[in-house]
Structures are given as structure tokens and as C-alpha cells.
Residue, then its C-alpha position, 0 to 999 in steps of 0.5 A: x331679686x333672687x326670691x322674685x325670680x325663684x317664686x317665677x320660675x317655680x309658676x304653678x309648681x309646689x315648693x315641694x315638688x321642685x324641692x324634691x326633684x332637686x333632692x332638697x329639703x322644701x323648707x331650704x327652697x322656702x327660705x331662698x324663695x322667702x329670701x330668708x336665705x342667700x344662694x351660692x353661685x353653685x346652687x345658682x346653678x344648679x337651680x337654673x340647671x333644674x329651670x332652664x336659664x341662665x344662673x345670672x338671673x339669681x344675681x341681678x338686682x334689678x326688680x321684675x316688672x310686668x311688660x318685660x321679656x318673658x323667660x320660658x323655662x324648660x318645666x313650662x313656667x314664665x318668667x319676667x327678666 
């Protein structure tokens, strides 16, 4: 789910921190990373632009596990995919 993926990706990071980087409000990454919010494809890309992963990771329904391929973003954060 894309807030499992997005609290991931973000490892270590403060919402703050990647929500400035992005140039938006940190309460807009809260709520994509809460799931209180959808994105769009265009912000899907944006956020794997900023990650360093491939934009489909948003949209895929399957649930994170332990144990599965790891995903290394380019800001030094691991992912489960």
C-alpha cells in the first residue's frame, strides 16, 4: 500500500525534511504517508523521482513483508518490494 511504501522509502528521514526537499507542505506528505490521502500518478512520480524507484511501487496492492527484495533508494533508505 502506498503509505507502507512511503514510511519505507522515508527510513530515517523526517516528513519534514523529504516534504521540504519536494517543496511541499509536510502535513500533504503526512496524509499520503497516513493514507488519509491518494496520489496521482504525477505525484507517484515525482515521489519516485525524489526515491529513486520506479513510480509503480505506489500502485501495487500487494503487502510488504520482511524477508523480500530489498529496494535502495538514492537518499540511502531500504525498502521491502
Amino acid at each position: 500500500m502506498t503509505h507502507e511504501v512511503l514510511r519505507r522509502l522515508r527510513g530515517s528521514q523526517s516528513q519534514y525534511k523529504v516534504a521540504e526537499a519536494l517543496g511541499i507542505p509536510r502535513s500533504t506528505f503526512n496524509g499520503w504517508e497516513s493514507g488519509q490521502r491518494g496520489i496521482s500518478v504525477q505525484t507517484a512520480k515525482i515521489l519516485a523521482d525524489y526515491f529513486g524507484v520506479e513510480r509503480t511501487i505506489f500502485f501495487e496492492e500487494k503487502r510488504l513483508k520482511k524477508g523480500q527484495k530489498r529496494l535502495k533508494s538514492k537518499h540511502g533508505t531500504d525498502s521491502a518490494a
